[in-house]
Every structure is written in C-alpha cells, then in structure tokens.
C-alpha positions in Angstrom: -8.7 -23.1 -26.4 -8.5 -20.1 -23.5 -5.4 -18.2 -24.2 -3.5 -16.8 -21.5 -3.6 -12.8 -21.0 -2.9 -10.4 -18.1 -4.2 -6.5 -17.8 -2.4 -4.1 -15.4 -5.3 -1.3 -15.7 -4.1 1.7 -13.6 -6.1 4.7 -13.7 -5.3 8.2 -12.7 -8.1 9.0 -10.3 -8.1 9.5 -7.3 -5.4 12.1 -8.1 -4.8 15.6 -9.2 -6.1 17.3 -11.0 -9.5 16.5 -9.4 -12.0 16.4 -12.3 -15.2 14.6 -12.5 -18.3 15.3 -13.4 -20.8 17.1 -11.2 -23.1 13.9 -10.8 -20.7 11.7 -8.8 -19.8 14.8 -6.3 -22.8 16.8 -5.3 -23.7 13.5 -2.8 -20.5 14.8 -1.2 -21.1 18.5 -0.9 -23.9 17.9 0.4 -22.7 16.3 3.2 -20.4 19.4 4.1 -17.3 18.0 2.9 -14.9 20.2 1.0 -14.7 20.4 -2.1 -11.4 18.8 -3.0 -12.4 15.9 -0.7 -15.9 16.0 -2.5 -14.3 15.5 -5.8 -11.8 12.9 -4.7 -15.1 11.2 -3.2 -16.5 11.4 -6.4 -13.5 9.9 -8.9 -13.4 7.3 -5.7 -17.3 6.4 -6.8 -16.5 6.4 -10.7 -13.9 3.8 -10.4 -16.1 1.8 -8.7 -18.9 2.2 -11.6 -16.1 1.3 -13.9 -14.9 -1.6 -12.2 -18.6 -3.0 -12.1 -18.4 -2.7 -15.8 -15.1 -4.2 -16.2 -16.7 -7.6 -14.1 -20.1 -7.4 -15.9 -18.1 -7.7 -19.1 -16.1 -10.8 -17.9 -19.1 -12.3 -17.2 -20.4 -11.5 -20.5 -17.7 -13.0 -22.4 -17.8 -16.0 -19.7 -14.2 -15.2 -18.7 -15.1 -14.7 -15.0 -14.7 -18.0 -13.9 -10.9 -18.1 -15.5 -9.9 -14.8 -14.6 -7.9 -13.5 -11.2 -8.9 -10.2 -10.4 -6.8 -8.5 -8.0 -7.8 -4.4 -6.9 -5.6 -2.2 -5.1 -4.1 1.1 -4.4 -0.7 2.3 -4.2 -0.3 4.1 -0.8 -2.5 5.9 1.4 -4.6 9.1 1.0 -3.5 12.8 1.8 -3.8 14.2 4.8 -7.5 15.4 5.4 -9.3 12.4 4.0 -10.9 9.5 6.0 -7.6 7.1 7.0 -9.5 4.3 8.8 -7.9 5.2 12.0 -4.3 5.1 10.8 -1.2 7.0 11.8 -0.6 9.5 9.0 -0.9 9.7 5.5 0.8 9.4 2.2 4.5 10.3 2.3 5.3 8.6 5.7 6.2 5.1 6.8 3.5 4.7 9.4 0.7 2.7 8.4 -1.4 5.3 7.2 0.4 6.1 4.2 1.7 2.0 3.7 -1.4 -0.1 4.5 -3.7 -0.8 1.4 -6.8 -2.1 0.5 -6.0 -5.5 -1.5 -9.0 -7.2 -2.6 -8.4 -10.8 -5.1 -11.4 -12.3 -6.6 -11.5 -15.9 -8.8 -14.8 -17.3 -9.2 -15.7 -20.8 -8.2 -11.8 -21.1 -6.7 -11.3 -18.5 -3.8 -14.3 -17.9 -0.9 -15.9 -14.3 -1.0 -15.6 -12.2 1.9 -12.8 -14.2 3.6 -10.4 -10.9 5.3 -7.1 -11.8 5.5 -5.2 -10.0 8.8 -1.6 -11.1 8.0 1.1 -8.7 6.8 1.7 -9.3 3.0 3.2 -6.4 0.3 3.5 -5.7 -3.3 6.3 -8.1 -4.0 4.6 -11.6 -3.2 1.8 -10.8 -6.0 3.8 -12.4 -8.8 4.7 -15.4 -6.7 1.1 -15.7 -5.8 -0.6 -15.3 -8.9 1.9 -18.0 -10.6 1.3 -20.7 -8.0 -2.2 -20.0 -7.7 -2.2 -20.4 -11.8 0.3 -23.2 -11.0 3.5 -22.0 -12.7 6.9 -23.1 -11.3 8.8 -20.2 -10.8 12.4 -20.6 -12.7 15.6 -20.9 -10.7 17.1 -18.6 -12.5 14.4 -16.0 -11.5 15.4 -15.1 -8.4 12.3 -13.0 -6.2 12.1 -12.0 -2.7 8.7 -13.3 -2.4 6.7 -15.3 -0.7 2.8 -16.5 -1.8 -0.1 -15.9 0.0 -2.2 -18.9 -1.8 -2.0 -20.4 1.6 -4.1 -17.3 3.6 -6.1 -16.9 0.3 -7.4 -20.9 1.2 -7.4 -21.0 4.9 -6.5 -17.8 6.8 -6.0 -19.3 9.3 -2.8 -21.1 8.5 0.5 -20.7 9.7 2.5 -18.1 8.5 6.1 -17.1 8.2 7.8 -14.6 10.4 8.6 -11.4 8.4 10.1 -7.8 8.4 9.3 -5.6 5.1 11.1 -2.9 5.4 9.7 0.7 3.8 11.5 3.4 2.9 9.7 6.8 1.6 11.1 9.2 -1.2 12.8 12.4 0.2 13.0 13.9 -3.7 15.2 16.3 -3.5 15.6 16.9 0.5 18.6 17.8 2.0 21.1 15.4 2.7 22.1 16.7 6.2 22.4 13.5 7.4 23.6 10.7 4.6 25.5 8.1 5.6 24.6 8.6 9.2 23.7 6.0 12.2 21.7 7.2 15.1 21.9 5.5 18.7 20.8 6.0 22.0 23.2 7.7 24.6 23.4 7.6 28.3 21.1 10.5 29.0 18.5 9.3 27.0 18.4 11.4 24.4 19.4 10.4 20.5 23.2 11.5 18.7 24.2 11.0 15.4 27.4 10.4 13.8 28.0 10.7 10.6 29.8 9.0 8.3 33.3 10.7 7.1 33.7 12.2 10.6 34.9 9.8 12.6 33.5 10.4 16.4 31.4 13.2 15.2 28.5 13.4 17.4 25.5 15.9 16.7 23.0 16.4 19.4 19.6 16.0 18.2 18.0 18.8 20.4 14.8 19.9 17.8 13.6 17.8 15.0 15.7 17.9 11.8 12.6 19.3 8.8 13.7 16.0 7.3 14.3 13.5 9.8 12.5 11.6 12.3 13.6 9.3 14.5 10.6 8.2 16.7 11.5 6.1 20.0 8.5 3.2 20.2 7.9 2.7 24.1 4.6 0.7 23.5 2.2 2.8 22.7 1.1 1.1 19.5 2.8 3.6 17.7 3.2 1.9 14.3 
C-alpha cells in the first residue's frame, strides 16, 4: 500500500550570503560577469544538480509515477541579474519582481513541455494539487482559490476572469501617507487626501521616496 506524503523542500540559495564552491562559478567569470552575479549563477546551477538527484531517486524507489512535483521560486531576482525582459525586480509590484517560474511534473498523468500563458498565483496550489489528487475540499475550509487542473490538461480551455492583487512589504518605511486615497484632479496631475484631515489635499509635485503612483496610458507598462 502507497502511503500518502508531501515535502515542501525550500533551500536557501540563490540568496545571501553567496557561497558555493569554486566549480559551479568559474563558467561564470569567465564569461565577464561579476562576481556576485557569478556566484548567484553558480548556487542557480547546484540546485539544478540537486534537483536531478532528487528525481533520479524517485525513480529509484519507483515513486515517480505517483508523485506531483511542483518547482518554483518566490519572487524575482535583484536588480542586476537577467529579468527576462521584465519591469523591475524584487521589491516592486511590476512583473519583474511578481512573475515566477512554476514548473509541475506527474509522470504518465500531465504532458511534458506544455507552457501555460494564463495568470495563476501562489494560492490556487492547494486547490490544484487536491483535485488533481482528487480530494474534495471541505466546506468548512474556506480558500480563495481557484485550480488550474483545467490549463494543466488542455491550455487551451476557458478560463475565469481574475484580478490578484499584490501588495509589496514597506518594513519599516514611513507612513507619510496611511490611510490615504489618491485621485486624479482637473489639471491632470495626482492629490492625496488623507485620512483624519478631512479635505486635506497634498500636491504630489516630486515623488514621495516611498510612493509611487504610476498613471498606465497604454504603454504596456505592467
């Protein structure tokens, strides 16, 4: 009898401090990058060796064929790294620092190298994995979710109209601006008021350190 199991394996790398050893990097400096890039590069290369032992094993205990395998990151890179294209980094909202690689693999049940170009996120990967394992999800288990097993099978199928919204962590930034709403005036330019002062309008005439407010005229600005 095949017993159940699930293994979140998070590892550090790619991530400060930047150690590896000298064998997975010197490809890298040889190519001119800089060094922290280089070593990055490098723990990049050892997770894939790692991974390929991870699989190899499954196969070797014959638990490929009964086991989803899901790979993914968290956010995007730091600035100064290869960003496929995409509007900033880690930190921000654009996609640079929110789209993810997101690779599933399950032997024998879900076709290799299908690409899937719909917007999913982090919170439909429980939904997904228990209908794919064909689980019933408890009403008393409330999710915002929604499962992708229908892309997974046929990417082509319909899919629902979403918003996701992402917010990004401001630590301990100043709060300038809490509890503020931010409109469009007259003159087209942007005001804020802020909450507690009724009618209180501030001018936004340079860009707050910690505050953006980006006005999206179509040009793909995302």
């Amino acid at each position: 009898m095949l017993l159940a199991y699930f293994i979140y394996l998070a590892t550090n790398a790619p991530h400060d401090p930047l150690e590896i050893e000298d064998g997975y990097v010197e490809y890298y400096r040889q190519k001119g990058l800089a060094e922290p890039v280089s070593l990055v590069y490098g723990m990049v290369e050892n997770i894939d060796d790692n991974l390929g032992r991870l699989l190899t094993y499954l196969d070797f205990l014959g638990l490929d064929n009964d086991t989803i395998i899901i790979f993914l990151s968290d956010h995007g890179p730091s600035s100064g790294r290869f960003n496929a294209g995409f509007r900033s980094h880690k930190g921000n909202v654009y996609e640079g620092g929110i789209r993810l690689p997101f690779f599933i693999r399950w032997r024998c049940h879900i076709q290799a190298g299908v690409k899937i170009g719909q917007v999913a996120a982090h919170i439909d990967i429980l939904p997904t994995l228990l209908d794919l394992c064909q689980i019933e999800i408890p009403d008393q288990l409330k999710l915002d979710r929604t499962s992708i097993r229908s892309l997974i099978e046929d990417p082509t199928s319909e899919w629902i109209e979403r918003t996701l919204f992402i917010q990004t962590h401001r630590g301990s930034s100043p709060r300038q601006y809490h509890n503020a709403a931010a409109f469009l005036t007259d003159t087209n330019g942007y005001r804020i008021q802020v909450g507690g002062k009724v009618g209180r309008l501030i001018p936004l005439l340079r860009r707050w350190s910690f505050t953006k407010l980006i006005r999206i005229q179509g040009n793909n600005q995302t």
